[in-house]
MIKOL-757746 format. One record per residue (C-alpha): residue number from 1; residue in three letters; x, z, y. Coordinates in steps of 0.001 Angstrom, whole numbers, plus 524288, in hexadecimal, padded with zeros to 5 digits. Layout:
BEGIN
- NUM / ala / X / Z / Y
...
//
This chain:
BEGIN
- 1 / unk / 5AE64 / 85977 / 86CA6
- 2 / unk / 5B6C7 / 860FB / 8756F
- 3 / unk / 5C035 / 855EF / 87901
- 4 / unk / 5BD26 / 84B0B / 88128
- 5 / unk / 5BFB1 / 83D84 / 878B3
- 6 / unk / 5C928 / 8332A / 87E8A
- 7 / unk / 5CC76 / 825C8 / 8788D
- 8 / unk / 5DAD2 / 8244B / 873CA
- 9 / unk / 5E422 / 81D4C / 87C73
- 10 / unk / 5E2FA / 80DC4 / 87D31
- 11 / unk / 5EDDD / 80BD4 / 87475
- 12 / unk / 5EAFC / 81602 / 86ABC
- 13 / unk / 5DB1B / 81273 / 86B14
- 14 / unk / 5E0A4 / 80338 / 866DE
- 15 / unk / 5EA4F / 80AA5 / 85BFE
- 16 / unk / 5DE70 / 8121A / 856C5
- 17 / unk / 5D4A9 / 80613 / 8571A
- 18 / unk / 5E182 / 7FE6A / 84EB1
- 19 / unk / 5E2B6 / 8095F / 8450A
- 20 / unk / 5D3E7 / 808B0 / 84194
- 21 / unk / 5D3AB / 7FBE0 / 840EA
- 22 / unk / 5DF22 / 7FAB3 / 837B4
- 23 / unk / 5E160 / 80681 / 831F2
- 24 / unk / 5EDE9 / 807FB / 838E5
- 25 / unk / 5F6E7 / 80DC3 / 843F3
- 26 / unk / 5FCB8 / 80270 / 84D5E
- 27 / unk / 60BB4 / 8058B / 84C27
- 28 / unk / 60B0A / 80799 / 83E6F
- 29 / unk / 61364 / 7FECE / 834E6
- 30 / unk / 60AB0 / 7F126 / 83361
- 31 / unk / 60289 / 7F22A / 84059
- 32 / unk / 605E5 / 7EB2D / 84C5C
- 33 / unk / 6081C / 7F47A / 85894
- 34 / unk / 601EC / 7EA65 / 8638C
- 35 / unk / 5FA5B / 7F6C2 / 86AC4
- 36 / unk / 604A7 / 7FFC7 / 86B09
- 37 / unk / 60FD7 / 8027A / 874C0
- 38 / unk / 61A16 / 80713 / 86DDE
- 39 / unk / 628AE / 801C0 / 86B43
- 40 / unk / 631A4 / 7FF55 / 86000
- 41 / unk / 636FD / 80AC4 / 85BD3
- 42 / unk / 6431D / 80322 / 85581
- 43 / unk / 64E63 / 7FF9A / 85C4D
- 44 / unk / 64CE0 / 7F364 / 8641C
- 45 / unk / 65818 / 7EAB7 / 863D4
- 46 / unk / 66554 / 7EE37 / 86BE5
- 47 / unk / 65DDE / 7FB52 / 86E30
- 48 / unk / 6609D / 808B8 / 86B0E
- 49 / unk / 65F0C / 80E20 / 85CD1
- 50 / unk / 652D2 / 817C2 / 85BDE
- 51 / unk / 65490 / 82470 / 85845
- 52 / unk / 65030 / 82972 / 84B56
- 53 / unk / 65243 / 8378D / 84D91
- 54 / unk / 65333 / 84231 / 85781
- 55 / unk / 65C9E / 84DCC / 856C5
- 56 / unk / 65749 / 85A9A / 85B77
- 57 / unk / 6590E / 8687B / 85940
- 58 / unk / 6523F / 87679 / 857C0
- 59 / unk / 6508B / 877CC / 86698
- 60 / unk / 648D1 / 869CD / 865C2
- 61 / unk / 63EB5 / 86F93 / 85F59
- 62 / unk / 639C9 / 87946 / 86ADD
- 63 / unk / 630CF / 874D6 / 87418
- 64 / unk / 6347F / 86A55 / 87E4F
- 65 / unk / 63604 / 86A29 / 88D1D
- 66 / unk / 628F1 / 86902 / 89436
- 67 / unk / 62F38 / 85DEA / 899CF
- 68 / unk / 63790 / 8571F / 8919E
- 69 / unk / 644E2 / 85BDD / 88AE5
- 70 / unk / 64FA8 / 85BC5 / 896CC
- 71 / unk / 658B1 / 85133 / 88EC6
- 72 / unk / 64C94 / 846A4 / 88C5F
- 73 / unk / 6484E / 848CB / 89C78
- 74 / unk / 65672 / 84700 / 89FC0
- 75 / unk / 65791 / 83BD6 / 8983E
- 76 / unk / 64C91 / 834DE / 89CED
- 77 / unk / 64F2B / 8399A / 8ACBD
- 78 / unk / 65E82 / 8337D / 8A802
- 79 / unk / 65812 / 825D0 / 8A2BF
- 80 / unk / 65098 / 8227C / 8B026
- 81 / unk / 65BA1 / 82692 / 8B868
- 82 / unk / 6645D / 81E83 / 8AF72
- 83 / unk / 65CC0 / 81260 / 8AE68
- 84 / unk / 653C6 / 8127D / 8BAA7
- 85 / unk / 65C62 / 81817 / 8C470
- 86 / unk / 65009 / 824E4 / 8C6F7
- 87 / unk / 65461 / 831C3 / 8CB30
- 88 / unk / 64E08 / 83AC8 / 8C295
- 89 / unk / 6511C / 84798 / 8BAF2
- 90 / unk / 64C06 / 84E9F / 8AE57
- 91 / unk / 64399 / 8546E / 8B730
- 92 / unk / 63C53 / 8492C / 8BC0E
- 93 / unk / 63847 / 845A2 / 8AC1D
- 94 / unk / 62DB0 / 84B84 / 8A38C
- 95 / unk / 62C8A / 8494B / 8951F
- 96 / unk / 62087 / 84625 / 88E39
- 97 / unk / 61A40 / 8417D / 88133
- 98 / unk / 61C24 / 83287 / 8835E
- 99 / unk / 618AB / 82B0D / 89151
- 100 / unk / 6096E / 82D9F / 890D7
- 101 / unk / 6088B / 83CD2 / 89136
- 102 / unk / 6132B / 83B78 / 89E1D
- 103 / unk / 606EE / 8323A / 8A4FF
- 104 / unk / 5FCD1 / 839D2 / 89FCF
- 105 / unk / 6025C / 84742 / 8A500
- 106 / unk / 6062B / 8411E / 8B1B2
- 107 / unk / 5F7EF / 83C8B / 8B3A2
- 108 / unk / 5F211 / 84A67 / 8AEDC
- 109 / unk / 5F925 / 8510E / 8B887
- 110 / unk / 5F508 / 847DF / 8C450
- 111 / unk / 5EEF5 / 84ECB / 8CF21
- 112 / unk / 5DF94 / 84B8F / 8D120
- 113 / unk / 5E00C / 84277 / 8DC7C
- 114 / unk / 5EA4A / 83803 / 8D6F3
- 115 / unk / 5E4D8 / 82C68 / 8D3F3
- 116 / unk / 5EBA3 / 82335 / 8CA34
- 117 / unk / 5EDAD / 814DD / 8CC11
- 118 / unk / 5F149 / 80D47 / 8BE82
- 119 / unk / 5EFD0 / 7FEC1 / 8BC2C
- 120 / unk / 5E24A / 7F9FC / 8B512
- 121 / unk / 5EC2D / 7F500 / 8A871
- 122 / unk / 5F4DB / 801A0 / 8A447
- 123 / unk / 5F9B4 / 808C3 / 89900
- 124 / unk / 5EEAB / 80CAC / 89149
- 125 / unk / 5EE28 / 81C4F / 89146
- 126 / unk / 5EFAA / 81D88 / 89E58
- 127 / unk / 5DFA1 / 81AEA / 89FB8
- 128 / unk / 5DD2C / 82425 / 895E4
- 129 / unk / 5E641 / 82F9D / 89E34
- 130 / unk / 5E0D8 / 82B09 / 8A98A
- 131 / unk / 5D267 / 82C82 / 8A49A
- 132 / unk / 5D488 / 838CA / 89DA8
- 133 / unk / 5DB23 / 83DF9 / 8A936
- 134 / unk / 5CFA7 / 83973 / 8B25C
- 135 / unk / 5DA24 / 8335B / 8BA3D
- 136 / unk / 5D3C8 / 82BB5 / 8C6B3
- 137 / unk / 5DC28 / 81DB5 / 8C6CA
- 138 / unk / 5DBC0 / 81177 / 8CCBF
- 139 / unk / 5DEFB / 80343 / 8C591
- 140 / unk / 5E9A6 / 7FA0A / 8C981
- 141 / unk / 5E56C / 7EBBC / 8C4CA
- 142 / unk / 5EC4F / 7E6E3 / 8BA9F
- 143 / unk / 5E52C / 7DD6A / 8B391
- 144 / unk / 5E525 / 7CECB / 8AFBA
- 145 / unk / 5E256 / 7CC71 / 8BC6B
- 146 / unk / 5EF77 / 7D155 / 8C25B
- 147 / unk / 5F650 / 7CE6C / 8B616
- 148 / unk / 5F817 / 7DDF7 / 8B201
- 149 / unk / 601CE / 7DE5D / 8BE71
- 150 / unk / 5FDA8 / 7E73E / 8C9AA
- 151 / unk / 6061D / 7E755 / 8D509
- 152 / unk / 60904 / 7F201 / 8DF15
- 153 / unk / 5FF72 / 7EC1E / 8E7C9
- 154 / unk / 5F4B7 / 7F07B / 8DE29
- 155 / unk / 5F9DD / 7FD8D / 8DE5F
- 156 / unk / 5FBB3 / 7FDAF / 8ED00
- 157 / unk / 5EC24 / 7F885 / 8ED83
- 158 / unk / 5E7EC / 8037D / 8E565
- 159 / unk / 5EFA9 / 80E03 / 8EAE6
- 160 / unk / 5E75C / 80A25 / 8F6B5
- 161 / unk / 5D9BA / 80C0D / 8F206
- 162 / unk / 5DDCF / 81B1D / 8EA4C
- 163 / unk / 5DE9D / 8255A / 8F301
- 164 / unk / 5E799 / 831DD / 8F240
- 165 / unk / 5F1F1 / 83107 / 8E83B
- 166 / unk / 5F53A / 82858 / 8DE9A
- 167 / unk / 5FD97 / 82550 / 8CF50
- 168 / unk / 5FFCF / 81A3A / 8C9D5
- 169 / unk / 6016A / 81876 / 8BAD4
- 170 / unk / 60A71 / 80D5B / 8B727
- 171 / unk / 610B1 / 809FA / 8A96E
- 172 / unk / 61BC2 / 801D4 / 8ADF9
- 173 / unk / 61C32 / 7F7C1 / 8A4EC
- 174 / unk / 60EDB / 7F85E / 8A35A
- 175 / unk / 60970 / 7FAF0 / 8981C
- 176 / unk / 60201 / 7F278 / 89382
- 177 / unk / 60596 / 7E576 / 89BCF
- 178 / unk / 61583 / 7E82F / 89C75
- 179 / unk / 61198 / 7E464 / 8A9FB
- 180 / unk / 61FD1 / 7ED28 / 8AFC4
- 181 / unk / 622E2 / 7F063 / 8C047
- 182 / unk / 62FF0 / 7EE16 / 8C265
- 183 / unk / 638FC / 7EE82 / 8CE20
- 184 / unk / 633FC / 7EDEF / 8DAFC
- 185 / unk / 62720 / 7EDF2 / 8D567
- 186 / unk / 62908 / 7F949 / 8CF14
- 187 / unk / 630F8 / 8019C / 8DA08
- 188 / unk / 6255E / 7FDA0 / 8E534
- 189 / unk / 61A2A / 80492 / 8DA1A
- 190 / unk / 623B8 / 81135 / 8D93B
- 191 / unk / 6248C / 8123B / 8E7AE
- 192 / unk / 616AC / 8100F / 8E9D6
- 193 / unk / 61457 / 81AA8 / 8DE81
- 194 / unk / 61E2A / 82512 / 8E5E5
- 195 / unk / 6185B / 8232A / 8F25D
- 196 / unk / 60FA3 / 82F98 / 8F633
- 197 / unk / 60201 / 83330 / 8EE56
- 198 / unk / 60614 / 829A3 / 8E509
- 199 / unk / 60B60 / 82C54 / 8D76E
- 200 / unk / 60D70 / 8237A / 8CC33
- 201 / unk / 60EBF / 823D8 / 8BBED
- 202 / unk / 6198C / 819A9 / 8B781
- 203 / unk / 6185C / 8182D / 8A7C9
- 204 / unk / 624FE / 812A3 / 8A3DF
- 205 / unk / 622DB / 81224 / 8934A
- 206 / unk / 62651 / 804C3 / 8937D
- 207 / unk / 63455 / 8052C / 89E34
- 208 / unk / 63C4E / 7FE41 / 8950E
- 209 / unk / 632D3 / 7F332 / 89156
- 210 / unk / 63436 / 7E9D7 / 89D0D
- 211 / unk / 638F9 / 7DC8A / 89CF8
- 212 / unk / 64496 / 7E088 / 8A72A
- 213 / unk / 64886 / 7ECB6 / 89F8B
- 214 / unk / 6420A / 7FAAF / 8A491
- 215 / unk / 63B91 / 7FEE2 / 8ADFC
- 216 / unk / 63828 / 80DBC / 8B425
- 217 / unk / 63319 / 81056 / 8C1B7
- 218 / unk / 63E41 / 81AC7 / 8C071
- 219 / unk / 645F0 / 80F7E / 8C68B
- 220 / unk / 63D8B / 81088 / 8D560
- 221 / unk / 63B96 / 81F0A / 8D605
- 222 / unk / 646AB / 825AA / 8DDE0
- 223 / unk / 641B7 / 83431 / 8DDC7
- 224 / unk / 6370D / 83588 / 8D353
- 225 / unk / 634B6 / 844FC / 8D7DA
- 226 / unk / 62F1C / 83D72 / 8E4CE
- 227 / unk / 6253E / 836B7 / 8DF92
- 228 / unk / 61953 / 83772 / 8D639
- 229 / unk / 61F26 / 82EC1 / 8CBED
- 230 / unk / 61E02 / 82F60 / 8BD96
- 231 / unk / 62684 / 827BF / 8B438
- 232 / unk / 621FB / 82872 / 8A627
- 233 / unk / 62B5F / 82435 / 89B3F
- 234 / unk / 62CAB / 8271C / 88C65
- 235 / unk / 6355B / 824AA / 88061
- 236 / unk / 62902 / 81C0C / 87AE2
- 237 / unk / 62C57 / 80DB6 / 87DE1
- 238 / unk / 63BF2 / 80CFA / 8830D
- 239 / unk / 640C0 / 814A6 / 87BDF
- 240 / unk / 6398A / 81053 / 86E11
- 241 / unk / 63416 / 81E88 / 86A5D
- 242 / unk / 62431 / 820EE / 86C8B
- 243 / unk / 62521 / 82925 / 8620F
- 244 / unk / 62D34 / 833F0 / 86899
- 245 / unk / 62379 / 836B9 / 873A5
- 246 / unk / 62A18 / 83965 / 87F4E
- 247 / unk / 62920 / 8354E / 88D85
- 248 / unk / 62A99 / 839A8 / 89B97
- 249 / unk / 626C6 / 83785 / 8A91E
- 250 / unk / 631E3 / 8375F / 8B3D7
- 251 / unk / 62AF3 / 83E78 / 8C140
- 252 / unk / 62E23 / 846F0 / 8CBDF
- 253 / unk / 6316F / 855DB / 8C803
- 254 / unk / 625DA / 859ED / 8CD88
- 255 / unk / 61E0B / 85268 / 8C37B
- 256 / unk / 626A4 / 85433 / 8B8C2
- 257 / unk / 623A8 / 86456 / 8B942
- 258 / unk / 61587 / 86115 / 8B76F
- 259 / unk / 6182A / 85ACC / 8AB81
- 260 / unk / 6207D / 86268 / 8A532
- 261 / unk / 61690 / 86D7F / 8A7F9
- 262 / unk / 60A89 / 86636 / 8A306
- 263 / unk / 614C3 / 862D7 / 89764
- 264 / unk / 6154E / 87201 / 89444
- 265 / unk / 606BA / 871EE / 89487
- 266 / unk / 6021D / 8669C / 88CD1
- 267 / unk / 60E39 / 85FE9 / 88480
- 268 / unk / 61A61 / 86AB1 / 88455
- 269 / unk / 6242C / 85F37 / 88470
- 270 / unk / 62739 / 854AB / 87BA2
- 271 / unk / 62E12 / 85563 / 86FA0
- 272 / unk / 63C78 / 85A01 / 87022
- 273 / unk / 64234 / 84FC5 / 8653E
- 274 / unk / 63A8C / 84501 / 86B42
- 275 / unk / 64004 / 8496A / 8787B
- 276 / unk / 64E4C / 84946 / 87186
- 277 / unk / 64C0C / 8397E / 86D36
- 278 / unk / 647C2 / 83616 / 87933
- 279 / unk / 6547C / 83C08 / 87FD7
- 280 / unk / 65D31 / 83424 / 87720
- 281 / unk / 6558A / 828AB / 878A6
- 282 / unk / 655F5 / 828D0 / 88786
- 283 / unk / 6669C / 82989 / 88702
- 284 / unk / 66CCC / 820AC / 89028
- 285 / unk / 6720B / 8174B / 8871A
- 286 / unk / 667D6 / 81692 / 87D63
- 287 / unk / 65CCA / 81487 / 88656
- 288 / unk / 664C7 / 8082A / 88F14
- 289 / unk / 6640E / 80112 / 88130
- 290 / unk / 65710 / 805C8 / 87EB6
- 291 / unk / 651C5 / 7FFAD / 88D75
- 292 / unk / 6585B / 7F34E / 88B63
- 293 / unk / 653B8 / 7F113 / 87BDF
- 294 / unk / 6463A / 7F45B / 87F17
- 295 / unk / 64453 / 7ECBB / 889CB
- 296 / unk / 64C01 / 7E09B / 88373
- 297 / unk / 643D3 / 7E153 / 875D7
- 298 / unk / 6350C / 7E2E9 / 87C08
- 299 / unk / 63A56 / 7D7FF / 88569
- 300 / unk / 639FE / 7D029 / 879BE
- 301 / unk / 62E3A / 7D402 / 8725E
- 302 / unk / 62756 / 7D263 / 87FE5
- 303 / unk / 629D0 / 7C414 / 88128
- 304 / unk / 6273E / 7C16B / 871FA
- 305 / unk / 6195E / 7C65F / 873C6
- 306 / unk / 61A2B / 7C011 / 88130
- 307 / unk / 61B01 / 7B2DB / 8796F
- 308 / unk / 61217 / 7B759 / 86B68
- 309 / unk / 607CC / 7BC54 / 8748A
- 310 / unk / 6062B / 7B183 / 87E52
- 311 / unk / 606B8 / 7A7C3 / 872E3
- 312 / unk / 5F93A / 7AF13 / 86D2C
- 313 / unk / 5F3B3 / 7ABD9 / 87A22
- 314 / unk / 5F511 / 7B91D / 88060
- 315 / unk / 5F4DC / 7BB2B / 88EA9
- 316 / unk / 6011C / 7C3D6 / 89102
- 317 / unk / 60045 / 7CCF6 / 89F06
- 318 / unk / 60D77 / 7D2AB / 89A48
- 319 / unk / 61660 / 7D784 / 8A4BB
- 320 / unk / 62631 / 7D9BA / 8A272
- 321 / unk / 62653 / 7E660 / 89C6A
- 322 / unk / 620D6 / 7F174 / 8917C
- 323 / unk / 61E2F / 7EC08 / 881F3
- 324 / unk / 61147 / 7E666 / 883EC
- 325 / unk / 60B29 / 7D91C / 8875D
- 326 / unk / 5FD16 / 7DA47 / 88F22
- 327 / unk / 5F578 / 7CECD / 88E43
- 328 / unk / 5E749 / 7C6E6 / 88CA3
- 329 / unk / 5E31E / 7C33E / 87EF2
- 330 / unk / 5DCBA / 7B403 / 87D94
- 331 / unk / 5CF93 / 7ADFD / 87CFF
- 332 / unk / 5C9CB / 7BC0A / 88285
- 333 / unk / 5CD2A / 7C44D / 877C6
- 334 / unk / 5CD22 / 7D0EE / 87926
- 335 / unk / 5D88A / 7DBE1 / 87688
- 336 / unk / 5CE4F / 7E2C4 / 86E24
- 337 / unk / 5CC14 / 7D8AC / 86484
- 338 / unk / 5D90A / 7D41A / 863E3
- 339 / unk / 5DDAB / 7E018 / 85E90
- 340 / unk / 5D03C / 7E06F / 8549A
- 341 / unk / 5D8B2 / 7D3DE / 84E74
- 342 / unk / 5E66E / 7DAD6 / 850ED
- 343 / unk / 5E2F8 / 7E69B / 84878
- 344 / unk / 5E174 / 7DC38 / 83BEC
- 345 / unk / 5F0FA / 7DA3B / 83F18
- 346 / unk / 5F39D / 7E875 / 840DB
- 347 / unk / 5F476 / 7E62F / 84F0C
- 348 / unk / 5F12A / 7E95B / 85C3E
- 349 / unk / 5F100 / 7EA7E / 86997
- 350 / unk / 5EEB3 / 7F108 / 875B4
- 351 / unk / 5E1A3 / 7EB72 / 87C2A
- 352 / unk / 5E335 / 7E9E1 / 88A51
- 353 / unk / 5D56E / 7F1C7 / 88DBE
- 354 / unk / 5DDBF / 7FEEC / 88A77
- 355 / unk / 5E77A / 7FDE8 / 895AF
- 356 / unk / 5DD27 / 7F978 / 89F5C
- 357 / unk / 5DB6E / 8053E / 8A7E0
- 358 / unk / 5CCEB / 800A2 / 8AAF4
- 359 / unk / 5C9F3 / 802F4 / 89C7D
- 360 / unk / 5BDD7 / 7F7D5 / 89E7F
- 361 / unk / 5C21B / 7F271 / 88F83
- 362 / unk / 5BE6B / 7E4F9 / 88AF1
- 363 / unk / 5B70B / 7E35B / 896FB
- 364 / unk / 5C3B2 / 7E3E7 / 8A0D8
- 365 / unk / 5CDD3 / 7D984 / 8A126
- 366 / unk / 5D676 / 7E012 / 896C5
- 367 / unk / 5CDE4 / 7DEF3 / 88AE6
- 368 / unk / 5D70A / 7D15F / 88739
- 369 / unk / 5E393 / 7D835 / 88B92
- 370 / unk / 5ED9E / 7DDFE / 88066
- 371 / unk / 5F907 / 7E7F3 / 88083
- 372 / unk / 6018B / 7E0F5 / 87605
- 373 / unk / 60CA0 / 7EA1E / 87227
- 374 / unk / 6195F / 7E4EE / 86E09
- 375 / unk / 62063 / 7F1AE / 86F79
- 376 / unk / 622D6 / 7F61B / 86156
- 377 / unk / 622E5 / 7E8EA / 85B4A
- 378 / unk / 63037 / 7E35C / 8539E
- 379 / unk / 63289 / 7D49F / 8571C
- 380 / unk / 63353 / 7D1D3 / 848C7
- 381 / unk / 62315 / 7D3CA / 849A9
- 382 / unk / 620A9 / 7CB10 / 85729
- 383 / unk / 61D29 / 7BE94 / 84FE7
- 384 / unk / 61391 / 7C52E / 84589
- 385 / unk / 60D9D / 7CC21 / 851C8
- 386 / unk / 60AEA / 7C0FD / 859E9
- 387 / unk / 604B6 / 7B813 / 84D66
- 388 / unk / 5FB49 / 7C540 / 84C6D
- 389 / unk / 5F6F5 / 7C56E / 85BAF
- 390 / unk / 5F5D0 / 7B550 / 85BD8
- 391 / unk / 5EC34 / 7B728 / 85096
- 392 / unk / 5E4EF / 7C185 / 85717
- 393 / unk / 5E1EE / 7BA3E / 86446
- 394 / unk / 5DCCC / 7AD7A / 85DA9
//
């Protein structure tokens, strides 16, 4: 063996486990995508139709830009400054093969003495880029015990007890409680992030998921190329296409010419026709309907499950925002037997041990916790799904 072996990532490891156990991919016709975080990929109603083709010609075919075609970064730097009043140019955005590889280079390239602060309940592959990357870190609480809500305090508390210099990862909504900082809240953690020897990661896959409409950090940061600030987006959840693989993180210049030379090392760009669909997808018009649609329909689906999942005696944690519902399974069962019955139904979910940052598994206080995806479920299939989960938790 000349590679060292690594598990698969949390939600991949739980769509391996479903497709030995059935025989099956989850997201194929007849299964039931409860672990998975992606969207519909139809068009949601009063939103924009989705595109079925992409034009492109000879010249498409060369290699891309390092960093991202000059039309897709100028449409993105265009989008923030429309919609969240930022200052930003095409210089200030790199483009990347979806939202993880912009976190995961941004992490790489850290220099040796930062040390990370994340909170204890997070998005599930940042462990595994943190381990792999022999990143030192430090836990925020967030647990039943502060209701998966960590405040700036906790932050403030921490910041105390790390010496030298500091980042902070944050998906904002968090994924997986939809737990979402917003206003004030949101503006104090940006300035504490921009103050000196501190830095922070803001994941925004799920911006247009939030019970108020979106929400970027874009909005609080005046001069981006002051700070150590990283905004990660993609075209994966807002705007309906995972399949396409693009994303981008918004930073200072400075930071945005290490990327785009560690993207002529180790990717060479992301795919030119892809880049073309994502340009047309971000044009003014056609991304205001697609903010308000998204946010109007998973509104919706939110407070159905809100309703199917409480009435099968689930404790929901849930916050305002994202396309999941976090919460405690009954009588002290656990996430991993609940999904042994869910895979009879061609079902499944995310169990909450994966995006607990301790890793301690059905010995830690998120063995009875569940990621519950309603993301790329049709409402005609809400009643037949909660009949399934209330005869699973009996």
């Amino acid at each position: 063996m000349f590679l060292n072996r690594f598990p698969p990532m949390g939600v991949y490891e739980t769509l391996f486990n479903f497709q030995t156990a059935t025989g099956l991919y989850m997201g194929d016709d007849g299964t039931r995508p409860w672990a998975q975080g992606f969207p519909l990929t139809t068009q949601l109603p009063d939103g924009p139709a989705m595109p079925s083709s992409i034009e492109f010609g000879p010249s498409d075919l060369k290699y891309p830009a390092a960093t991202g075609t000059e039309p897709l970064r100028k449409a993105i730097a265009d989008y923030y400054n429309k919609f969240y009043g930022s200052n930003i140019s095409e210089e200030n955005v790199a483009v990347f093969a979806g939202g993880r590889p912009a976190i995961f280079s941004a992490l790489m390239h850290l220099q040796s003495d930062v040390h990370v602060m994340i909170e204890e309940t997070e998005y599930t592959p940042y462990y595994d880029m943190l381990k792999n990357l022999k990143r030192a870190h430090t836990l925020i609480p967030s647990n039943p015990n502060n209701n998966f809500r960590p405040k700036l305090d906790d932050y403030q508390a921490a910041r105390k007890n790390t010496p030298g210099r500091t980042l902070i990862i944050k998906s904002n909504p968090c994924n997986p409680t939809g737990v979402t900082w917003t206003g004030q809240q949101l503006s104090d953690l940006v300035a504490f992030a921009s103050n000196e020897n501190h830095a922070a990661i803001f994941d925004e896959a799920y911006e247009f998921f939030h019970k108020d409409g979106p929400v970027s950090v874009l909005k609080f940061i005046k001069d981006i190329d002051t700070t150590n600030l990283f905004v990660v987006g993609a075209a994966t959840k807002g705007l309906q296409a995972p399949g396409l693989r693009t994303g981008w993180v918004i930073a200072a210049q400075k930071h945005i010419e290490i990327f785009r030379n560690f993207s002529s090392i180790a990717m060479g760009g992301v795919s030119r026709p892809a880049q073309i669909c994502v340009t047309n997808l971000l044009e003014h018009a056609r991304v205001s309907l697609a903010r308000t649609a998204v946010t109007n329909f998973y509104n919706k689906q939110r407070d159905v499950y809100e309703l199917g999942l409480a009435k099968c005696g689930i404790e929901l944690c849930t916050g305002d925002g994202g396309f999941y519902h976090w919460g405690r399974l009954p009588r002290g069962l656990s996430a991993l037997e609940f999904n042994q019955r869910l895979y009879k139904h061609k079902a499944a979910i995310l169990p909450g041990t994966l995006c607990d940052m301790n890793r301690l598994g059905e010995k830690g206080p998120h063995a009875n916790f569940i990621r519950f995806s309603f993301g790329p479920l049709s409402p005609d299939s809400n009643a037949e799904n909660i009949k399934i989960i209330e005869a699973c938790v009996k």
